[in-house]
VMD Tcl script that builds the backbone (N, CA, C; Angstrom):
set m [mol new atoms 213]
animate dup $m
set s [atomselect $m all]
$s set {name element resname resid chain x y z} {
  {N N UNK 1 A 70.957 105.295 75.072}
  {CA C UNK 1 A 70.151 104.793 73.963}
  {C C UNK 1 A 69.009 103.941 74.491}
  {N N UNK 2 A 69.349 103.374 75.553}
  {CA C UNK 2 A 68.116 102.427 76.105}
  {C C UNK 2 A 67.117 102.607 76.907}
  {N N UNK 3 A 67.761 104.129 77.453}
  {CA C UNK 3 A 66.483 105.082 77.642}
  {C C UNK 3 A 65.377 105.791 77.177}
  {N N UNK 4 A 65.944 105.869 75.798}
  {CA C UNK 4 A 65.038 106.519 74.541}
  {C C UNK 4 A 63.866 105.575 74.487}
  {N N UNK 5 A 64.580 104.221 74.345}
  {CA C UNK 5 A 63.467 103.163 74.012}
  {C C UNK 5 A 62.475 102.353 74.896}
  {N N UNK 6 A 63.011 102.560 76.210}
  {CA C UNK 6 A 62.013 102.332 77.003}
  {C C UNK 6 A 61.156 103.652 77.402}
  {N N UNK 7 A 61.586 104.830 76.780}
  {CA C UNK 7 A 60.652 105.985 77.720}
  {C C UNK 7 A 59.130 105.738 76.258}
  {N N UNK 8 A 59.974 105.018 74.990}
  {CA C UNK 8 A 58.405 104.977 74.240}
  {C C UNK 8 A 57.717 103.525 74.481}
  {N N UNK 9 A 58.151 102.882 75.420}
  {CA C UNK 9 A 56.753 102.009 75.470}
  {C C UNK 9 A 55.459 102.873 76.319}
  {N N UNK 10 A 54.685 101.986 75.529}
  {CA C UNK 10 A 52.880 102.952 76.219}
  {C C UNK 10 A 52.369 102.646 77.433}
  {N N UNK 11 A 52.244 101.456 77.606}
  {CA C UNK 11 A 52.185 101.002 79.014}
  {C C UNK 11 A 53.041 101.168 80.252}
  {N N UNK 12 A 52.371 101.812 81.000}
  {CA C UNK 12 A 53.107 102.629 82.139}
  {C C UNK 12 A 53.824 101.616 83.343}
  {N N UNK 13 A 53.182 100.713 83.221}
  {CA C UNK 13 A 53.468 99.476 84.361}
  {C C UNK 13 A 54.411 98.855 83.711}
  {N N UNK 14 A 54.531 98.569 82.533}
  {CA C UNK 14 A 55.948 97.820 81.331}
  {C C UNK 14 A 56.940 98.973 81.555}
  {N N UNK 15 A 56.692 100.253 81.536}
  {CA C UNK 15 A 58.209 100.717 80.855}
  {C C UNK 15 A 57.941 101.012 82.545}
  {N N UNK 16 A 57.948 101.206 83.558}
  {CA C UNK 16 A 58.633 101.269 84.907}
  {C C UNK 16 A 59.244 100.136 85.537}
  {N N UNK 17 A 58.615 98.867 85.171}
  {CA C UNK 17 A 59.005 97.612 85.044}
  {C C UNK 17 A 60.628 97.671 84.451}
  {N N UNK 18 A 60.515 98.025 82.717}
  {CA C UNK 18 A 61.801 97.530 82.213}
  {C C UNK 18 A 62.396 99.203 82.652}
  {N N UNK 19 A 62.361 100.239 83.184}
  {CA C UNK 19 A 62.864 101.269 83.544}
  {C C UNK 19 A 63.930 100.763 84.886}
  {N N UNK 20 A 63.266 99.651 85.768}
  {CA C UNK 20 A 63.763 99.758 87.222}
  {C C UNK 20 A 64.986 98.565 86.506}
  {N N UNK 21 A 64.573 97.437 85.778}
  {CA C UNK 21 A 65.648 96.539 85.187}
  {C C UNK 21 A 67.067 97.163 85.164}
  {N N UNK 22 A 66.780 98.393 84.225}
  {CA C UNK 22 A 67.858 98.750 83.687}
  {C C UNK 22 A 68.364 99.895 83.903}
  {N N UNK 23 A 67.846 100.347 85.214}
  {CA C UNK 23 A 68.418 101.616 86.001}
  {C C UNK 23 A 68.094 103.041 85.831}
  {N N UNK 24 A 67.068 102.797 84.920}
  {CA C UNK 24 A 66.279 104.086 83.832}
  {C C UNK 24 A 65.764 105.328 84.894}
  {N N UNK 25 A 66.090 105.948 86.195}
  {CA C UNK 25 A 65.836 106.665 86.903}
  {C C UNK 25 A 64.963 107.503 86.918}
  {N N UNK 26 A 65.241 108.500 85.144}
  {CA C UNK 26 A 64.533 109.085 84.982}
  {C C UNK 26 A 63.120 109.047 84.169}
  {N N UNK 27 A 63.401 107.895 83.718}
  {CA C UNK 27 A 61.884 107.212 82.706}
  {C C UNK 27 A 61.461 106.782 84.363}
  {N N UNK 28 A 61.667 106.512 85.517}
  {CA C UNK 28 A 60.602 105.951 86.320}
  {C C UNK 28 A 60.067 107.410 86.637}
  {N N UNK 29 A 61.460 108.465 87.500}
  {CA C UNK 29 A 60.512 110.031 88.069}
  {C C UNK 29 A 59.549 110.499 87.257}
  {N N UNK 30 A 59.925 110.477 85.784}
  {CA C UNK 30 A 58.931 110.812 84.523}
  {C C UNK 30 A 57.629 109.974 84.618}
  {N N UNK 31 A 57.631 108.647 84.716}
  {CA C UNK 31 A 56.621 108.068 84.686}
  {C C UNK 31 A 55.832 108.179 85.842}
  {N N UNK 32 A 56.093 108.264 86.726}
  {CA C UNK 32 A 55.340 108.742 88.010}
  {C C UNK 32 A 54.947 110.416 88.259}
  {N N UNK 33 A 55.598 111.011 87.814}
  {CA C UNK 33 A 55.168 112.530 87.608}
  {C C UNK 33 A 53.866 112.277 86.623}
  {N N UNK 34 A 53.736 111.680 85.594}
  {CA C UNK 34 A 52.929 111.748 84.563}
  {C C UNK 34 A 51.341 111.115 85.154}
  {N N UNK 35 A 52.060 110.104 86.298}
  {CA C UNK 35 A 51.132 109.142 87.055}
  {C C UNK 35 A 50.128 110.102 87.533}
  {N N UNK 36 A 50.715 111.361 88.131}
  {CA C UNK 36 A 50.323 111.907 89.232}
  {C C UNK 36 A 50.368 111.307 90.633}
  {N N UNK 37 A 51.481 110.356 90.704}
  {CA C UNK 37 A 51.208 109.208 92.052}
  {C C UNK 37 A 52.462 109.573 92.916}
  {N N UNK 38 A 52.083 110.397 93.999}
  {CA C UNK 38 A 52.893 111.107 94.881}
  {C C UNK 38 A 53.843 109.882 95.849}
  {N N UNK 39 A 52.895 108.970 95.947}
  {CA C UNK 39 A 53.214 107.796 96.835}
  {C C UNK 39 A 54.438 106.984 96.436}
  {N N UNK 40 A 54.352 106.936 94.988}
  {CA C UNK 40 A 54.978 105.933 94.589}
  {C C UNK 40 A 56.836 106.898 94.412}
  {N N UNK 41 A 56.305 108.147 94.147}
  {CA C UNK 41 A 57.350 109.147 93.745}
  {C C UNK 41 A 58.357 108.964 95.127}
  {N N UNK 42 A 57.487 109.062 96.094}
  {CA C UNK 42 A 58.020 109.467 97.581}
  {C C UNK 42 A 58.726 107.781 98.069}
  {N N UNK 43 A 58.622 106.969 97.444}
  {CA C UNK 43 A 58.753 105.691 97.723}
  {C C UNK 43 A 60.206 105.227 96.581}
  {N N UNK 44 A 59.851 105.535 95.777}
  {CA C UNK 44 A 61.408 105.762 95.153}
  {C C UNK 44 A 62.487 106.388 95.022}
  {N N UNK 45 A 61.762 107.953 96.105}
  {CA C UNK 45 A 62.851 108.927 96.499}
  {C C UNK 45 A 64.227 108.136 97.616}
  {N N UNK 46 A 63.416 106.831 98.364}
  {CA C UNK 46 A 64.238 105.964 99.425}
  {C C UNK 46 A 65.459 104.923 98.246}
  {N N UNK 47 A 64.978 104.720 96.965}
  {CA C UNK 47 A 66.192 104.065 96.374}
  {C C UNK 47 A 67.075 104.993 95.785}
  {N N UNK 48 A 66.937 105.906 95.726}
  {CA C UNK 48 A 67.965 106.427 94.985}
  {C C UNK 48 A 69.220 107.187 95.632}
  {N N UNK 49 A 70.184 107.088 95.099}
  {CA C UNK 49 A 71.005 107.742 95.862}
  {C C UNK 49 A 71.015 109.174 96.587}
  {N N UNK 50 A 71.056 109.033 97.903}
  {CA C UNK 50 A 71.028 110.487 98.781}
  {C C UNK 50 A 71.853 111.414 98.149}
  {N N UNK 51 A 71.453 112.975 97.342}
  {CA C UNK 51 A 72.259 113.378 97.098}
  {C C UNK 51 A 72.694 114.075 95.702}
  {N N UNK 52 A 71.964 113.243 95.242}
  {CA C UNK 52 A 71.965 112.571 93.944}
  {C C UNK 52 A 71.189 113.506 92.694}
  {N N UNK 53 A 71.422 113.504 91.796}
  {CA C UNK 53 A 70.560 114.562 90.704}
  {C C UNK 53 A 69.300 113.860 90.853}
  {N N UNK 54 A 69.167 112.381 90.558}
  {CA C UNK 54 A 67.357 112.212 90.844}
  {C C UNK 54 A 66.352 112.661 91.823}
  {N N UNK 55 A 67.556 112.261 93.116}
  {CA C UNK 55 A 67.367 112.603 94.378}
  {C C UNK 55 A 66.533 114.285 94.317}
  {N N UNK 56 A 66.756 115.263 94.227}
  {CA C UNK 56 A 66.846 116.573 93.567}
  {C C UNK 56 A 65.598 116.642 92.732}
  {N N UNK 57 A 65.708 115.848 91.608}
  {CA C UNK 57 A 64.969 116.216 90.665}
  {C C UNK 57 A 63.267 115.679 91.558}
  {N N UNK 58 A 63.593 114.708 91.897}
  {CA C UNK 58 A 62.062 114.141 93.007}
  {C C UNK 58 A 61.975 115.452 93.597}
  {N N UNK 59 A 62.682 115.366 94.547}
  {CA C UNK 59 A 62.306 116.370 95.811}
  {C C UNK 59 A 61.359 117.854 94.819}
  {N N UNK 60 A 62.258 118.468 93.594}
  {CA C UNK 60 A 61.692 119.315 93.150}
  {C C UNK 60 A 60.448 119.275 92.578}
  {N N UNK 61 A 59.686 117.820 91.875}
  {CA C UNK 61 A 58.356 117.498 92.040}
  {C C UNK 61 A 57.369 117.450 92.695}
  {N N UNK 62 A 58.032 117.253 93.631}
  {CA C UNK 62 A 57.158 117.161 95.390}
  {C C UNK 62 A 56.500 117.925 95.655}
  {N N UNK 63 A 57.676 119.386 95.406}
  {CA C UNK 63 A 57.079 120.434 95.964}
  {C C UNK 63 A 56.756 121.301 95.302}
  {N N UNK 64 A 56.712 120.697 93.805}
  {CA C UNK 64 A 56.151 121.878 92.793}
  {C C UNK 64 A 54.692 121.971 93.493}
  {N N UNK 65 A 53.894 122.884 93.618}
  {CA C UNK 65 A 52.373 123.393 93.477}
  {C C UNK 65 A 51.683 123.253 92.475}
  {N N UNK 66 A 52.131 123.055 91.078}
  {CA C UNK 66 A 51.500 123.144 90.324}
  {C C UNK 66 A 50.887 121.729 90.064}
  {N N UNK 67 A 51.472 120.827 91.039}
  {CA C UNK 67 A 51.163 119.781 89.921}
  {C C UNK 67 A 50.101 119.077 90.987}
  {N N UNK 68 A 49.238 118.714 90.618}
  {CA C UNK 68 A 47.905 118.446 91.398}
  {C C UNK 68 A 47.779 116.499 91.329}
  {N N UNK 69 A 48.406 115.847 92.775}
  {CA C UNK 69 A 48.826 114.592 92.821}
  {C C UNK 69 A 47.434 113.928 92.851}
  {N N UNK 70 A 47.184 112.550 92.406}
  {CA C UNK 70 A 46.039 112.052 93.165}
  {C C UNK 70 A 45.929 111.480 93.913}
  {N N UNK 71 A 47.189 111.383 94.739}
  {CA C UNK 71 A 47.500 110.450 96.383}
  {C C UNK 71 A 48.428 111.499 97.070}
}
mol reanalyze $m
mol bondsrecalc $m
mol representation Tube
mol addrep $m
């Protein structure tokens, strides 16, 4: 439930903020996919558990082609 409500705040720097508080994994990969910010993606791929469905779900961003990063 507390994912729902932080994935609708508008400000991207607030809800990754209250995303990392409260363990929101996928409101941060989401919010950084949306970023287009490869850096930051690749930098949170190191907290998350090795292994891991986020873990996975990053890596599969990474290397999508389609998605055109701006770092």
């Amino acid at each position: 439930v507390l994912q729902e409500y932080v994935g609708l705040v508008d400000d991207a720097e607030l809800r990754i903020s209250l995303a990392q508080k409260h363990k929101c994994h996928d409101i941060i990969i989401n919010t950084y996919r949306d970023l287009k910010d490869r850096q930051q993606l690749l930098g949170y791929r190191g907290k998350v558990e090795r292994g891991s469905v986020e873990e996975r779900k990053i890596n599969e961003l990474l290397d999508n082609p389609q998605i055109r990063w701006k770092n």
